[in-house]
mmCIF file as gemmi writes it, N, C-alpha and C atoms, coordinates in Angstrom:
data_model
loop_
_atom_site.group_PDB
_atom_site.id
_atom_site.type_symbol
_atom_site.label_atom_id
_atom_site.label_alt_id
_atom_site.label_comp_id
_atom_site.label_asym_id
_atom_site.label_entity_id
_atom_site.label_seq_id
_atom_site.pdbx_PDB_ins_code
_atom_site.Cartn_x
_atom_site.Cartn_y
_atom_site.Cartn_z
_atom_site.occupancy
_atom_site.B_iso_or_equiv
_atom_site.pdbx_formal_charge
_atom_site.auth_seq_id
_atom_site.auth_asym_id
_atom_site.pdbx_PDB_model_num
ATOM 1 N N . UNK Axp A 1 ? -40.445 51.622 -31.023 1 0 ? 1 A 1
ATOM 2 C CA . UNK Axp A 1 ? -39.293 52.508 -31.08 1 0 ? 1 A 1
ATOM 3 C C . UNK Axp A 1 ? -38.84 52.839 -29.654 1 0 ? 1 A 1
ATOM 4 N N . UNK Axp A 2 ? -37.721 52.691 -29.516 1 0 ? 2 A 1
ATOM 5 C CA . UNK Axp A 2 ? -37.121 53.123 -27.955 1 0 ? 2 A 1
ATOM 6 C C . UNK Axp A 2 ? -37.136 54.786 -27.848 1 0 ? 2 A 1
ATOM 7 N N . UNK Axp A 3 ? -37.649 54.974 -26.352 1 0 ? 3 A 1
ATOM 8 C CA . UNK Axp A 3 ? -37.649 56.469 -26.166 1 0 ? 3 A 1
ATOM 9 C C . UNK Axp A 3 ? -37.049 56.632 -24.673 1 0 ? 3 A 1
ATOM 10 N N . UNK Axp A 4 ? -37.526 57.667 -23.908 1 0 ? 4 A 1
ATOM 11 C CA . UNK Axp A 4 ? -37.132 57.59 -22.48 1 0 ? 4 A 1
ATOM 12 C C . UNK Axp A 4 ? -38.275 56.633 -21.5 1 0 ? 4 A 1
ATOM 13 N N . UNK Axp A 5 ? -39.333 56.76 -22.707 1 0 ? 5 A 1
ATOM 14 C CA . UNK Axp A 5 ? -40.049 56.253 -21.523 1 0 ? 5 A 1
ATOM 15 C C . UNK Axp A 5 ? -40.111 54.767 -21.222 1 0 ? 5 A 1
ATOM 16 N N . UNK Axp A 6 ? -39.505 54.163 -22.38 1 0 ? 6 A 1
ATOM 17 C CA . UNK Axp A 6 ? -39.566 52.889 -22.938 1 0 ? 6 A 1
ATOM 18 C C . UNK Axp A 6 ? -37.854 51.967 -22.597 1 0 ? 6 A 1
ATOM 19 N N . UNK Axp A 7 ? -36.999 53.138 -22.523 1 0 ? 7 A 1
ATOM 20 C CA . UNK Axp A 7 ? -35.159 52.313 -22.409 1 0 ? 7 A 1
ATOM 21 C C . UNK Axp A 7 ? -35.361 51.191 -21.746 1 0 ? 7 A 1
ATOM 22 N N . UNK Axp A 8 ? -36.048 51.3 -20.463 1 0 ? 8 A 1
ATOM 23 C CA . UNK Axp A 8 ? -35.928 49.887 -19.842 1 0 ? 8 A 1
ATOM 24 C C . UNK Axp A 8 ? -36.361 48.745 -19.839 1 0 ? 8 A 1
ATOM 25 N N . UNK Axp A 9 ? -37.001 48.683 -20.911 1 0 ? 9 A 1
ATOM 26 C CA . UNK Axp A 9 ? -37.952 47.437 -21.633 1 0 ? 9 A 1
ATOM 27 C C . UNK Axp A 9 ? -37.297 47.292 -23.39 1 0 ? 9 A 1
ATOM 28 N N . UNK Axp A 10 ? -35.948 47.977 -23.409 1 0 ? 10 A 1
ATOM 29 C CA . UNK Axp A 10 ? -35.773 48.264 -24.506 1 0 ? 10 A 1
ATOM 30 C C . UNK Axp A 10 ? -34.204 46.838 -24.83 1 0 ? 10 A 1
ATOM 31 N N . UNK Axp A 11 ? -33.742 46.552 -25.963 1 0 ? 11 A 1
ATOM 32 C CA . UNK Axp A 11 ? -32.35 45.945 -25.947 1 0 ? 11 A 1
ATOM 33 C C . UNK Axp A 11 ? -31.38 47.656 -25.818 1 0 ? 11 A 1
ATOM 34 N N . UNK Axp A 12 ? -30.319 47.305 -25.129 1 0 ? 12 A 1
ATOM 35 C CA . UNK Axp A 12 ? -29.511 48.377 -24.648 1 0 ? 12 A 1
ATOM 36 C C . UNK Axp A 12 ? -28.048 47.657 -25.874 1 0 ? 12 A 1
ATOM 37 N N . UNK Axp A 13 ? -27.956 46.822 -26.697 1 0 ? 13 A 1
ATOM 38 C CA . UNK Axp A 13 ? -26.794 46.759 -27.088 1 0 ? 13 A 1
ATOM 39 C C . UNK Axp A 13 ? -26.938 47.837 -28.452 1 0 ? 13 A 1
ATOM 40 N N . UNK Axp A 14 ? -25.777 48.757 -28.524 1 0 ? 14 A 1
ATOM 41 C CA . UNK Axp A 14 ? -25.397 49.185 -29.882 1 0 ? 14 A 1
ATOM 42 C C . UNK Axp A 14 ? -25.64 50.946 -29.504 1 0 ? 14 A 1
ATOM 43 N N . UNK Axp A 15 ? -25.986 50.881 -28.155 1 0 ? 15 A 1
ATOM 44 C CA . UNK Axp A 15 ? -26.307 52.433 -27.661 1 0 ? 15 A 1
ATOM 45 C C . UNK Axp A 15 ? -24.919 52.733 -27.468 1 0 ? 15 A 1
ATOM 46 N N . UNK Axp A 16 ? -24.665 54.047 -27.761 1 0 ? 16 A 1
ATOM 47 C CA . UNK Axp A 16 ? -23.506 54.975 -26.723 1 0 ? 16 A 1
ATOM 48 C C . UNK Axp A 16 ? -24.085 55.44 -25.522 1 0 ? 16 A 1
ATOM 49 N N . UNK Axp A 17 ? -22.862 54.885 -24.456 1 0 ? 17 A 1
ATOM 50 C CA . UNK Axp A 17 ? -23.273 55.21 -23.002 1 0 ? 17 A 1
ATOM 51 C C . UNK Axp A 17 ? -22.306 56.193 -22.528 1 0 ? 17 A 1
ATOM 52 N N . UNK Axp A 18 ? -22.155 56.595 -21.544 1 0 ? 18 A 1
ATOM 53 C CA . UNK Axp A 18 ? -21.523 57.076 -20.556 1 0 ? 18 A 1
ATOM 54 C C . UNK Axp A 18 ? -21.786 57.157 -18.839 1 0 ? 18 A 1
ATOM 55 N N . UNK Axp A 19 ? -20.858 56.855 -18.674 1 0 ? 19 A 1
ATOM 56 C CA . UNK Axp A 19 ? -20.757 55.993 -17.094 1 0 ? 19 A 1
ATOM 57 C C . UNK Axp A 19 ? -20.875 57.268 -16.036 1 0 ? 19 A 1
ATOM 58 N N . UNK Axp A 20 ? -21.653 58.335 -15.671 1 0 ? 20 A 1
ATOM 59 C CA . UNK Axp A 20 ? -22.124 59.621 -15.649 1 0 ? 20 A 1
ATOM 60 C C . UNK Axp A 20 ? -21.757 59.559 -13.959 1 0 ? 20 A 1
ATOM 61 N N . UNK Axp A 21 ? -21.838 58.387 -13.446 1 0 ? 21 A 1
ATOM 62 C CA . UNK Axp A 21 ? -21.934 58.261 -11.839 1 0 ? 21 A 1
ATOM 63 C C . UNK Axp A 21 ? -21.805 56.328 -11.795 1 0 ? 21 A 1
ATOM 64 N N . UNK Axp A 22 ? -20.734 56.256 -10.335 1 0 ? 22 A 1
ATOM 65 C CA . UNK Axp A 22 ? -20.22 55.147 -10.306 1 0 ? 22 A 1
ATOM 66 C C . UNK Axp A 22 ? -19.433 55.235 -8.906 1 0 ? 22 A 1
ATOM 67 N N . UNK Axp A 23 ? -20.089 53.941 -7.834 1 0 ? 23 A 1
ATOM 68 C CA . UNK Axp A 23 ? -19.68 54.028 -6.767 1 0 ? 23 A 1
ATOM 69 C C . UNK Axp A 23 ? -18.242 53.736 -6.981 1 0 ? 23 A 1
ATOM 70 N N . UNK Axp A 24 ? -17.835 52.822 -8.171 1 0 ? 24 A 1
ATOM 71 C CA . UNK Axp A 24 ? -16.578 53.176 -7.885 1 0 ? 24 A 1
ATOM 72 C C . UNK Axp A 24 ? -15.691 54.132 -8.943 1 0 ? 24 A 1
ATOM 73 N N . UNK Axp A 25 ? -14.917 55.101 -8.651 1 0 ? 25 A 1
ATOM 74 C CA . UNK Axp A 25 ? -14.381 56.105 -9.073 1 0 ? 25 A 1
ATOM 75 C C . UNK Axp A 25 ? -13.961 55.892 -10.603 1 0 ? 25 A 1
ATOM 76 N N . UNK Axp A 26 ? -12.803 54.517 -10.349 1 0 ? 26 A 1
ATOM 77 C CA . UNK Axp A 26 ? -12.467 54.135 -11.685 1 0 ? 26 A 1
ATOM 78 C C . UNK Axp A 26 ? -13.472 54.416 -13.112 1 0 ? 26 A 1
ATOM 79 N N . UNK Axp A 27 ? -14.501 53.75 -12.525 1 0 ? 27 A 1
ATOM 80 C CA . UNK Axp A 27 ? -15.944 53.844 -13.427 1 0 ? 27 A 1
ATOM 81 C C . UNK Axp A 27 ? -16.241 54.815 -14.22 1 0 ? 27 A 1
ATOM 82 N N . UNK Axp A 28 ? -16.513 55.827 -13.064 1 0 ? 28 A 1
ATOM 83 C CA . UNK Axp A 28 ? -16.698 57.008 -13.458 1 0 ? 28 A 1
ATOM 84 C C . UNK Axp A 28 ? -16.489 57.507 -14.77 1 0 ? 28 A 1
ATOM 85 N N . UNK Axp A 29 ? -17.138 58.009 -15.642 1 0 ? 29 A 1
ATOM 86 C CA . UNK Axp A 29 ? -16.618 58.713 -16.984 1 0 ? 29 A 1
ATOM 87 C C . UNK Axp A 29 ? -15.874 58.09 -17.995 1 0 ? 29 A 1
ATOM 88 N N . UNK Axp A 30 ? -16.34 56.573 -17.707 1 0 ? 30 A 1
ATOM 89 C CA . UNK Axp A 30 ? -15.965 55.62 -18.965 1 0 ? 30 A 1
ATOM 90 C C . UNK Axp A 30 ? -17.161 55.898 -19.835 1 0 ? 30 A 1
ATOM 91 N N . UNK Axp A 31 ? -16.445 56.251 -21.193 1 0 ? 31 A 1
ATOM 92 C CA . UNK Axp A 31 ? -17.658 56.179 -22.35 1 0 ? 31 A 1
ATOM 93 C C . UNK Axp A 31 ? -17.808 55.088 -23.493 1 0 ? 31 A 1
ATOM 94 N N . UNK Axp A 32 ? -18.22 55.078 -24.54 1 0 ? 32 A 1
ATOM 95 C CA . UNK Axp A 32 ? -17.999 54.169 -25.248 1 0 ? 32 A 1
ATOM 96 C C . UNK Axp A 32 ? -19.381 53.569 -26.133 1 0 ? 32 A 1
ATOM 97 N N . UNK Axp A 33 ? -19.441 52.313 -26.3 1 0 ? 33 A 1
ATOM 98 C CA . UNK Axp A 33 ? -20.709 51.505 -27.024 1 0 ? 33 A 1
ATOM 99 C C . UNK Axp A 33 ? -20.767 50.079 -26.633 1 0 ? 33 A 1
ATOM 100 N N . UNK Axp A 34 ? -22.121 50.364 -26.086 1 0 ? 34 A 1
ATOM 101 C CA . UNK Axp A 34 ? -22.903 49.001 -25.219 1 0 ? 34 A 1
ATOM 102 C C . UNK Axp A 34 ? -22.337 47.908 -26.147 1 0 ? 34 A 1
ATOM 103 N N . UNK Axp A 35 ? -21.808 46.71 -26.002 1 0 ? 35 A 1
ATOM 104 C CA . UNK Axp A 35 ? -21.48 45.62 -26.615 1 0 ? 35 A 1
ATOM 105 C C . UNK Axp A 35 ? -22.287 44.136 -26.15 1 0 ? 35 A 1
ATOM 106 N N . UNK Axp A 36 ? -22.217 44.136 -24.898 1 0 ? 36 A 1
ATOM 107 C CA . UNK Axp A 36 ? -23.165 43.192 -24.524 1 0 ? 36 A 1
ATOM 108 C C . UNK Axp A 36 ? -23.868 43.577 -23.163 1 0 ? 36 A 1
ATOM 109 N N . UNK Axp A 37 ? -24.103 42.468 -22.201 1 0 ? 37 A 1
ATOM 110 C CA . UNK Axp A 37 ? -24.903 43.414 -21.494 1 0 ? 37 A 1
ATOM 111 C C . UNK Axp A 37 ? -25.415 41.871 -20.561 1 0 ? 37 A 1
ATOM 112 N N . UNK Axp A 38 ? -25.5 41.833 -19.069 1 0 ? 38 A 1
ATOM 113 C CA . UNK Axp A 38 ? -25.724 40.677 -18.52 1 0 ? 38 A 1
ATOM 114 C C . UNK Axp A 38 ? -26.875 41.005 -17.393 1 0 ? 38 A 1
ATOM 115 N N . UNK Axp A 39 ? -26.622 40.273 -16.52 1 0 ? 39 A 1
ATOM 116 C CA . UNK Axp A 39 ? -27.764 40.195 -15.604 1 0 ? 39 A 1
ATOM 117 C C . UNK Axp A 39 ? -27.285 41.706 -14.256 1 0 ? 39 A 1
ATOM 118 N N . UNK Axp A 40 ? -25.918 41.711 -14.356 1 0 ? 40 A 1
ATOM 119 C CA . UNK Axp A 40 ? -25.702 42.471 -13.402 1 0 ? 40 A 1
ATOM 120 C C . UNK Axp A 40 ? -24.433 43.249 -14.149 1 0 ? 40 A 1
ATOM 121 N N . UNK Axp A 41 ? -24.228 43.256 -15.351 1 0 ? 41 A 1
ATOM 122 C CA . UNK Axp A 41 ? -22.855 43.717 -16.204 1 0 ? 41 A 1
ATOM 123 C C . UNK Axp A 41 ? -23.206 44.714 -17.196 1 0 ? 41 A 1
ATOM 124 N N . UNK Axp A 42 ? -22.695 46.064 -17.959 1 0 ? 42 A 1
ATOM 125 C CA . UNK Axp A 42 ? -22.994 46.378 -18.473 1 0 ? 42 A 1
ATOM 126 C C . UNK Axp A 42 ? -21.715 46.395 -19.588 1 0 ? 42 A 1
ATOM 127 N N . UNK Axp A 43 ? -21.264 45.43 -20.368 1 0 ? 43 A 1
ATOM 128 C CA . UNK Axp A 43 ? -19.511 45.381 -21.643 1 0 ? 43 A 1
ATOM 129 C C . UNK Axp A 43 ? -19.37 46.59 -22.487 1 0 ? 43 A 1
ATOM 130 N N . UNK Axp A 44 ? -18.671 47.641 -22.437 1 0 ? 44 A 1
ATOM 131 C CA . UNK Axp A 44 ? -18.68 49.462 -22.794 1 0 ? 44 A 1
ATOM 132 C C . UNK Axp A 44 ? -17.572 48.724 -23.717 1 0 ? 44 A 1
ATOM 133 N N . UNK Axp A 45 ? -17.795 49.032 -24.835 1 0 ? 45 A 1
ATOM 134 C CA . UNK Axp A 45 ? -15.861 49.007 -25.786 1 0 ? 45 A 1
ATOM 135 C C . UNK Axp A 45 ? -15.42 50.828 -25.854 1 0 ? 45 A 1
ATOM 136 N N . UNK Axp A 46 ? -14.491 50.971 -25.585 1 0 ? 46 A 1
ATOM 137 C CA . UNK Axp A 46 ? -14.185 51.982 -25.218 1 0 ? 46 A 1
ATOM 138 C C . UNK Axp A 46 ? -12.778 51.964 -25.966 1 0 ? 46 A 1
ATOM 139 N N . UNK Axp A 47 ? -12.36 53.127 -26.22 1 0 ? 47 A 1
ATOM 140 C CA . UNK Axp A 47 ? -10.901 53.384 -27.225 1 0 ? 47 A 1
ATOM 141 C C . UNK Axp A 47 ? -9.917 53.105 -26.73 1 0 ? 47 A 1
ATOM 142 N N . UNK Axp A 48 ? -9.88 52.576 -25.358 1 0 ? 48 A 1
ATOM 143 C CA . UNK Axp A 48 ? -8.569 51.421 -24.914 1 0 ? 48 A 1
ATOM 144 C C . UNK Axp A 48 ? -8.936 50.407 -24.733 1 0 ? 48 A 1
ATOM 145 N N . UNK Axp A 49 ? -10.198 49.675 -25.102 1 0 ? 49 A 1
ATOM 146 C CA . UNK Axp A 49 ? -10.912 48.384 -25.064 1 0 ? 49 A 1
ATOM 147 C C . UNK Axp A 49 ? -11.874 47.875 -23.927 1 0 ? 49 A 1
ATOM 148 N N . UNK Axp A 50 ? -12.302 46.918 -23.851 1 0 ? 50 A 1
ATOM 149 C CA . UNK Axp A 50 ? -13.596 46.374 -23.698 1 0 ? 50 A 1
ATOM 150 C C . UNK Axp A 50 ? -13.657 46.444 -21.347 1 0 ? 50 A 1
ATOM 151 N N . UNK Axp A 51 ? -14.573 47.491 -21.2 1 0 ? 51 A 1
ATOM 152 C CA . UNK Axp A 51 ? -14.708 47.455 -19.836 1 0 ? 51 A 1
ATOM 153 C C . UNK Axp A 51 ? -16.157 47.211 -19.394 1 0 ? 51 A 1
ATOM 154 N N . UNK Axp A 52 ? -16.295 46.336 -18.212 1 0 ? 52 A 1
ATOM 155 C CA . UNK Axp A 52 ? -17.336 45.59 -17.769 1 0 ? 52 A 1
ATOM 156 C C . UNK Axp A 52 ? -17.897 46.163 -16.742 1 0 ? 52 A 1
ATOM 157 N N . UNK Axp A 53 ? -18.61 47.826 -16.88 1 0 ? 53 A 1
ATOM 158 C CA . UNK Axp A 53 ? -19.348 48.174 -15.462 1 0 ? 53 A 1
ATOM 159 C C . UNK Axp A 53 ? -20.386 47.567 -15.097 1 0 ? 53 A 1
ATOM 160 N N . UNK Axp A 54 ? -20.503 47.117 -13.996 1 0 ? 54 A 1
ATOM 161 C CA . UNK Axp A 54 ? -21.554 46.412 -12.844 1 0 ? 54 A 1
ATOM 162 C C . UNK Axp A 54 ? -23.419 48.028 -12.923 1 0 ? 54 A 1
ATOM 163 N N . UNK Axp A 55 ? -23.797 46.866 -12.951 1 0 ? 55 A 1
ATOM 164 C CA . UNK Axp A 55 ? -24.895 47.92 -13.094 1 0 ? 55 A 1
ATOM 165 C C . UNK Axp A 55 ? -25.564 48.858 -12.041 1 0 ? 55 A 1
ATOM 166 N N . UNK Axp A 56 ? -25.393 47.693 -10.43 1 0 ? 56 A 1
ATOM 167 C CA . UNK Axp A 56 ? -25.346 48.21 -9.544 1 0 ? 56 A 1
ATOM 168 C C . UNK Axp A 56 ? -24.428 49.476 -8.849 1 0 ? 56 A 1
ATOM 169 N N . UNK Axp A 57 ? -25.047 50.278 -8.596 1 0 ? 57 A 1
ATOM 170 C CA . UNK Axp A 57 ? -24.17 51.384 -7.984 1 0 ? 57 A 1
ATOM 171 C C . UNK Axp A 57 ? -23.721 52.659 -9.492 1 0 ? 57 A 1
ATOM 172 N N . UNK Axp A 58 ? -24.309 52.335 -10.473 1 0 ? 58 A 1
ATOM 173 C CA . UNK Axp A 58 ? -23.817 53.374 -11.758 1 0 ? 58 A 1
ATOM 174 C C . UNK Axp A 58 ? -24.674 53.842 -12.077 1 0 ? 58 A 1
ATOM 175 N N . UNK Axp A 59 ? -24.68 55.272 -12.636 1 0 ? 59 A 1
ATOM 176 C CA . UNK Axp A 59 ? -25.458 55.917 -13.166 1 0 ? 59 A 1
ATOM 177 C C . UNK Axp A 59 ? -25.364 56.134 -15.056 1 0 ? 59 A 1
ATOM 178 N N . UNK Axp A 60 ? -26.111 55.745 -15.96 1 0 ? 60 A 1
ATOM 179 C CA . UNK Axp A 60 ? -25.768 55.709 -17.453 1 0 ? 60 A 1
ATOM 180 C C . UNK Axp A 60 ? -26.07 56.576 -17.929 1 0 ? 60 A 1
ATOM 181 N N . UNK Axp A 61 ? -25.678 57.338 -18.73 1 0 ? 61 A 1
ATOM 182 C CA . UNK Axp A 61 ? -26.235 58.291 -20.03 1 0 ? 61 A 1
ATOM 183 C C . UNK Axp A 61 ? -26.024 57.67 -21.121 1 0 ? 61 A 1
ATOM 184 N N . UNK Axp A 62 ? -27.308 57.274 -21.444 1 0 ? 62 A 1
ATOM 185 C CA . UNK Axp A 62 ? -27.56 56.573 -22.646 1 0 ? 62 A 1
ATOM 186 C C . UNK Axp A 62 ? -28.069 57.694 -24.145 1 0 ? 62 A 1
ATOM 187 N N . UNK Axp A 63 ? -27.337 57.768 -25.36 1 0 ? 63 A 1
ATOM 188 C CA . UNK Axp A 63 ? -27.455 58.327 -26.595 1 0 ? 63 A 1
ATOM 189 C C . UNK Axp A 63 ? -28.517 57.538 -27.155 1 0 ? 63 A 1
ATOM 190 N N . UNK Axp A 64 ? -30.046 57.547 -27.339 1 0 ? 64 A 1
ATOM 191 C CA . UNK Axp A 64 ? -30.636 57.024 -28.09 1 0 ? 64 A 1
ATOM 192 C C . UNK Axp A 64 ? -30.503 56.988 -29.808 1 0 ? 64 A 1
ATOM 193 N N . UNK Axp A 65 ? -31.516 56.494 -30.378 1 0 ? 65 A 1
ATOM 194 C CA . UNK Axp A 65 ? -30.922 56.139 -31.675 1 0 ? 65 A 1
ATOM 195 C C . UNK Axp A 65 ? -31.518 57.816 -32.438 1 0 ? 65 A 1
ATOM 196 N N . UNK Axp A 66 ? -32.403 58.691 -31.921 1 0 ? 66 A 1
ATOM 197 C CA . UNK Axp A 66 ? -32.979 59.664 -32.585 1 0 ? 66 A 1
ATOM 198 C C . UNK Axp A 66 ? -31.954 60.953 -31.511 1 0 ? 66 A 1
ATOM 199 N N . UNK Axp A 67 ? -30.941 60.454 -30.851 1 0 ? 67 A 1
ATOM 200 C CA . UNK Axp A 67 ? -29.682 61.33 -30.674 1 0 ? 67 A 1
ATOM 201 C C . UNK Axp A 67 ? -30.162 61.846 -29.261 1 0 ? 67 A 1
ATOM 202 N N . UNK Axp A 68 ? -31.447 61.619 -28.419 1 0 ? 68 A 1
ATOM 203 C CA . UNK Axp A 68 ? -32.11 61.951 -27.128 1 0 ? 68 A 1
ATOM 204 C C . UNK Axp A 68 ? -30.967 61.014 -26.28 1 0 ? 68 A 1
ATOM 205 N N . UNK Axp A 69 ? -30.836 62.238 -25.208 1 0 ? 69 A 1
ATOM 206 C CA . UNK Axp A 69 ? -29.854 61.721 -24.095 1 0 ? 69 A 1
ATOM 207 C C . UNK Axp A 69 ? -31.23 61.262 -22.755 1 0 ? 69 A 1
ATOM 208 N N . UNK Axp A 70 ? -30.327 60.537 -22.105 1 0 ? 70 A 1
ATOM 209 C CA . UNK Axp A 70 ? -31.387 59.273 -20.834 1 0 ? 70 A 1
ATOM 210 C C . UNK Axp A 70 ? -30.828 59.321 -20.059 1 0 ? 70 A 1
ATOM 211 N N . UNK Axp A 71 ? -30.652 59.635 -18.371 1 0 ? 71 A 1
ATOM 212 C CA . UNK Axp A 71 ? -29.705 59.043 -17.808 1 0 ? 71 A 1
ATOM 213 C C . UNK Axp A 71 ? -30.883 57.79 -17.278 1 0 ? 71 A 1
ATOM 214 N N . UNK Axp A 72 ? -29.892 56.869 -16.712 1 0 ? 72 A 1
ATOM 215 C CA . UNK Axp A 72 ? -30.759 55.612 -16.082 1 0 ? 72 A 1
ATOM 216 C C . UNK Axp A 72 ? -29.793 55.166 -14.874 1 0 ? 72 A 1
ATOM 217 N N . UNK Axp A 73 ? -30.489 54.814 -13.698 1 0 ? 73 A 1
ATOM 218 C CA . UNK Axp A 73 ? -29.888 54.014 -13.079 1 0 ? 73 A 1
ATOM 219 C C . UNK Axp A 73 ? -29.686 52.864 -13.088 1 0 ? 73 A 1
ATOM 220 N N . UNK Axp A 74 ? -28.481 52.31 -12.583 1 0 ? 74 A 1
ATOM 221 C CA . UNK Axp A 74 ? -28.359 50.573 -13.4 1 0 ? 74 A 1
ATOM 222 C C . UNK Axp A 74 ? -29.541 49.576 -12.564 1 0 ? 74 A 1
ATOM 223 N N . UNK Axp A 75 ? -29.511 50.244 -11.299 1 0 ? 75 A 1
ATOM 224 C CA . UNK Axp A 75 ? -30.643 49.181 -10.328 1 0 ? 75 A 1
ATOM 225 C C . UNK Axp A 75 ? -31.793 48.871 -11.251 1 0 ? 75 A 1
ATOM 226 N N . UNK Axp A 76 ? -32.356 50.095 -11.841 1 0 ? 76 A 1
ATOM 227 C CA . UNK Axp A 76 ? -33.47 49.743 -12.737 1 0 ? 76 A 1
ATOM 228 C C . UNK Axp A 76 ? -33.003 48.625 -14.203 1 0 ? 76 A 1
ATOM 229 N N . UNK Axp A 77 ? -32.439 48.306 -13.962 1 0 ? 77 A 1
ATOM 230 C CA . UNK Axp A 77 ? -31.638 47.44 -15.32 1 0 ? 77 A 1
ATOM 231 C C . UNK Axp A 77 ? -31.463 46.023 -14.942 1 0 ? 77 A 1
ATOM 232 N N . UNK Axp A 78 ? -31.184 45.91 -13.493 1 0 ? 78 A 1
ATOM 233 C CA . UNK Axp A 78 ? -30.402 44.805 -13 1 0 ? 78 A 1
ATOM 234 C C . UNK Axp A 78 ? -31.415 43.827 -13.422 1 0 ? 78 A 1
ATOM 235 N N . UNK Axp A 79 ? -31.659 42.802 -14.403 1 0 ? 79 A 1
ATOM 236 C CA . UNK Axp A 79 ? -32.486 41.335 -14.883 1 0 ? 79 A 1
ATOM 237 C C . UNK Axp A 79 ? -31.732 41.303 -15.961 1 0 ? 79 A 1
ATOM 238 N N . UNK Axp A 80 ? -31.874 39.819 -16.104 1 0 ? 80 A 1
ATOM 239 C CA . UNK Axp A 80 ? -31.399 39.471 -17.629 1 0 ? 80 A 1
ATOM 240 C C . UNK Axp A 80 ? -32.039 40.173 -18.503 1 0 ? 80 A 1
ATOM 241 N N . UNK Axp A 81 ? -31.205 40.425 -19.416 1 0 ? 81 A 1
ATOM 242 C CA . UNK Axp A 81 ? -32.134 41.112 -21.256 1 0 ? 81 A 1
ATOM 243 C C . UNK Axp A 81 ? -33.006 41.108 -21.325 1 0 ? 81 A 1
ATOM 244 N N . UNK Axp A 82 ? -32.975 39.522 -21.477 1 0 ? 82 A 1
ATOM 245 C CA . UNK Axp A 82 ? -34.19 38.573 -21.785 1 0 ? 82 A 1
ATOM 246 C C . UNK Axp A 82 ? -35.426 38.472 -21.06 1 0 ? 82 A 1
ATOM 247 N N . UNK Axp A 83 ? -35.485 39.129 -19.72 1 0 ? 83 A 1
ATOM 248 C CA . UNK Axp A 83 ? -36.535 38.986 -19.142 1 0 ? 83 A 1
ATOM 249 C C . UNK Axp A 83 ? -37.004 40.221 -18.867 1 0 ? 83 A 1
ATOM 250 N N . UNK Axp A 84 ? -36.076 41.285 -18.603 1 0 ? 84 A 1
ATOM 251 C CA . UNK Axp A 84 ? -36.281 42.422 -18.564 1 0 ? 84 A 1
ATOM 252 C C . UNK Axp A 84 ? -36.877 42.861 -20.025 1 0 ? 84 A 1
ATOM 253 N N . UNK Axp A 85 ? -36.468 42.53 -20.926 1 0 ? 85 A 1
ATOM 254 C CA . UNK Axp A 85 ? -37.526 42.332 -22.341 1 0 ? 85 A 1
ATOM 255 C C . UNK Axp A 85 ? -38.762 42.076 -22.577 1 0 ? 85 A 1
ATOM 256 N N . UNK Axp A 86 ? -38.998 40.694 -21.994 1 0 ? 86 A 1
ATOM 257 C CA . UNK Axp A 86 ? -40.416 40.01 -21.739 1 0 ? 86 A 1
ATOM 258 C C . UNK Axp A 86 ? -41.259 40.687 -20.739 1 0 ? 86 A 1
ATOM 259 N N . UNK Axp A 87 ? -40.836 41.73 -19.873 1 0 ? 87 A 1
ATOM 260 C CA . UNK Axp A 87 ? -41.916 42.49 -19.032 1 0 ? 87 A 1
ATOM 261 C C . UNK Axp A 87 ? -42.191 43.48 -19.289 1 0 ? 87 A 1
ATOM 262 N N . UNK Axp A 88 ? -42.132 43.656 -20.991 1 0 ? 88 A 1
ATOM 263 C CA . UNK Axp A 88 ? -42.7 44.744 -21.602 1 0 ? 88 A 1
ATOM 264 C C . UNK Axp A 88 ? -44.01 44.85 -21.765 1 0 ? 88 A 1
């Protein structure tokens, strides 16, 4: 089960995020639901559509599935899924 202690070994698609901190401004305070998710990308669909924050330089507030808020930094994120998965 994903918790705080666990998000980063966790799949991040289907979470509600919010973009809490972001070197760049635009970023900032985009909310929405994780859609996909890359090596250095984080795909938010958001109610004017689909935006691609960089993981580097952002700060996330992630809604877990038992409604617990996370913030995370993206540096800790930056690997593929898939591998960042496998070093669980």
């Amino acid at each position: 089960m994903i918790s705080c202690q666990n998000v980063t070994r966790h799949e991040l698609i289907g979470l509600d995020v919010l973009v809490a901190g972001a070197t760049n401004p635009l970023h900032q305070g985009v909310s929405g639901h994780i859609i996909d998710e890359t090596r250095n990308l984080v795909a938010i669909r958001t109610q004017v559509g689909i935006k691609k924050i960089p993981k580097a330089g952002s700060l996330f507030r992630l809604s877990l599935p038992d409604n617990t808020l996370v913030e995370i930094h993206g540096s800790a994120l930056i690997l593929a899924p898939e591998k960042r998965l496998k070093r669980a």
